[in-house]
C-alpha positions as CSV (number, residue, x, y, z in Angstrom):
1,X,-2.8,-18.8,6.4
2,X,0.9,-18.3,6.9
3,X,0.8,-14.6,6.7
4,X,1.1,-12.9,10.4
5,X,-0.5,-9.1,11.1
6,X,2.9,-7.9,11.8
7,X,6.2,-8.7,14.1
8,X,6.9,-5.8,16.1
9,X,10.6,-5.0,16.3
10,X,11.5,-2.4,19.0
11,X,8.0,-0.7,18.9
12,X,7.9,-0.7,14.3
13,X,5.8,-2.8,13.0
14,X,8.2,-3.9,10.6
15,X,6.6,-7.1,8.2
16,X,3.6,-5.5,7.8
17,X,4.8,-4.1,4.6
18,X,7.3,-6.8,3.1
19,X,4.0,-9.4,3.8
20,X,1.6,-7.5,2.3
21,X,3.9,-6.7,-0.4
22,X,4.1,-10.4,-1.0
23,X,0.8,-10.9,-1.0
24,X,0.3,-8.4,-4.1
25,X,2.6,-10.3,-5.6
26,X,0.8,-13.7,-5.4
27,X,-2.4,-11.7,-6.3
28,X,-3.8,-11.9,-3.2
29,X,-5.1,-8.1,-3.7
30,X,-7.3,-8.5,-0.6
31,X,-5.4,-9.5,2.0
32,X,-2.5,-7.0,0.8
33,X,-5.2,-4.2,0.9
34,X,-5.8,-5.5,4.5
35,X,-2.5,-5.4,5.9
36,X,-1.2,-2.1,4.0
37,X,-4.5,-0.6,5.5
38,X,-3.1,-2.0,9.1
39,X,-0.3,-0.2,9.0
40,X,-1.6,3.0,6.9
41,X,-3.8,3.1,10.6
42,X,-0.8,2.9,12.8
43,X,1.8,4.4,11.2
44,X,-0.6,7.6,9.2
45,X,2.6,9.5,8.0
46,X,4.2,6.3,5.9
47,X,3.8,6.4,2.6
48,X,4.2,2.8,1.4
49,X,1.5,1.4,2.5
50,X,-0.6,3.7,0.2
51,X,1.0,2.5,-2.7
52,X,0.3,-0.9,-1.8
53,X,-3.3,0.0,-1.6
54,X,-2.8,1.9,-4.6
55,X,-1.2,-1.2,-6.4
56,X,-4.1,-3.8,-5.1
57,X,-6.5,-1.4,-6.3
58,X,-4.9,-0.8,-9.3
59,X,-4.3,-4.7,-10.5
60,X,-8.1,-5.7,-9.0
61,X,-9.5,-2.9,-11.9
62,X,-10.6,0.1,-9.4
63,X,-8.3,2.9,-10.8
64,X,-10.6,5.5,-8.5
65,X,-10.0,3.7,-5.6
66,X,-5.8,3.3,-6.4
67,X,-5.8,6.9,-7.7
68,X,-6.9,8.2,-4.2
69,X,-4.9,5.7,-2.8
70,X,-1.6,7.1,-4.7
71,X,-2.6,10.9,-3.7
72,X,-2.3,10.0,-0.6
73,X,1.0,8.7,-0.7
74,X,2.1,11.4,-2.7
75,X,0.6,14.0,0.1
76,X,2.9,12.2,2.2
77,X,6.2,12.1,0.1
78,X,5.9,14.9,-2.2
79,X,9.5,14.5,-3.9
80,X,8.6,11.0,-4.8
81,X,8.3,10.6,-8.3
82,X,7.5,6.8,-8.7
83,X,4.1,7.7,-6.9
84,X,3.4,10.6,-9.3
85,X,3.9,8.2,-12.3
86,X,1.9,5.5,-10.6
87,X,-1.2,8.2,-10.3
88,X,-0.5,8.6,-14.2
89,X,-1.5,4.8,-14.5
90,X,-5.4,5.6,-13.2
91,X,-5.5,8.2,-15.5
92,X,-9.0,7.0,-17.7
């Protein structure tokens, strides 16, 4: 695979997201959920990659697991509305 962990750029790991990001994108749910969940471990008080998680959740059919996926993100950025109305998307 092409797809790195993450290029560090002065101490952030900065491609973490835009490659996991990418890799929702080409449906690679798994390997999105992987690296989001990377970077959800290093950098806990980032919201993003929770809605990446959400998202791969979310498109693989497990609206529980994207639902608590979202409230965290939304714990995190309170103000953010997108993530709200992503939430409103597991809703059964």
């Amino acid at each position: 695979r092409r797809h790195t962990r993450y290029i560090s750029v002065t101490g952030v790991q900065t491609c973490a997201l835009p490659i996991s990001y990418e890799a929702l994108l080409s449906s690679d749910y798994k390997l999105a959920r992987n690296l989001a969940d990377q970077l959800s471990q290093e950098m806990p008080n980032l919201a993003s990659p929770f809605i990446i998680i959400g998202l791969s959740y979310l498109q693989a059919g497990d609206r529980e697991q994207a639902r608590g996926a979202f409230a965290k993100a939304a714990n995190l950025d309170p103000g953010d509305q997108a993530t709200r109305e992503l939430m409103q998307l597991t809703q059964f």
